[in-house]
N, C-alpha and C positions, 0 to 999 in steps of 0.2 A: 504494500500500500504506500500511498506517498501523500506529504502532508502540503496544508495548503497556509501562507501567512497572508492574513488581510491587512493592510497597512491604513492609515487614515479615517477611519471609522469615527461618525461624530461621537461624541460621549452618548447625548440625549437615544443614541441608537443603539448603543452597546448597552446602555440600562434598560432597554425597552425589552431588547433580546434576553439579556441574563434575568428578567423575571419572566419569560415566557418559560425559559428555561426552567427555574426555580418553581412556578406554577407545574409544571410536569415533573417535577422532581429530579430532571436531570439538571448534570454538569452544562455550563455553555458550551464547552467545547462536543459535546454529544447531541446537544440541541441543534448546533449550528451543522453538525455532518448529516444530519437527518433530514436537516434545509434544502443541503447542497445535494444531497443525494437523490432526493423528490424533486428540487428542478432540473437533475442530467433525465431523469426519467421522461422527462414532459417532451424530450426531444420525440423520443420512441412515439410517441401520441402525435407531435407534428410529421411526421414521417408517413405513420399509417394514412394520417386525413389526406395527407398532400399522395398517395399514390392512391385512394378511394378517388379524390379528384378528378386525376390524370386517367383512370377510367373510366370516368363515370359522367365524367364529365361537370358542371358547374350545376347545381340543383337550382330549381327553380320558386323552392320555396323559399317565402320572407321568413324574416326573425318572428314575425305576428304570426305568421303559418304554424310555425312550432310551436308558439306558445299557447293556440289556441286549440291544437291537437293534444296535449300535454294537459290542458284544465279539462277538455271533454274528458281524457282516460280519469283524470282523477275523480270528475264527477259521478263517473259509471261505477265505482268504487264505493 
């Protein structure tokens, strides 16, 4: 494994972090790899949408399409 140093970090953001951390009861420095770890994942997630795309071509639904698909299911519930 290899380690990563963040340099410059404002104060007001390093307190915000070490109590998200402290809230979970972990260490900052186990708070902040679990960060970093969950946004290299999100790449794998851009990757998948953008070759869905590339076959499938541009969808024709609006952002209101979905969200009005999305309250029917829930209402049917």
């Amino acid at each position: 494994m290899t380690h990563l140093q963040i340099r410059d970090v404002p104060d007001d953001v390093r307190v915000v972090l070490a109590e998200r951390a402290r809230e979970r009861g972990q260490s900052l420095n186990m708070y902040l790899r679990e960060v970093v770890v969950r946004e290299a994942s999100f790449a794998a997630n851009r990757v998948l949408i953008d070759d869905v795309v590339a076959r499938r071509g541009r969808s024709s639904f609006t952002a209101e399409d979905v969200l009005a698909a999305r309250d029917a299911g829930r209402d049917r519930r």
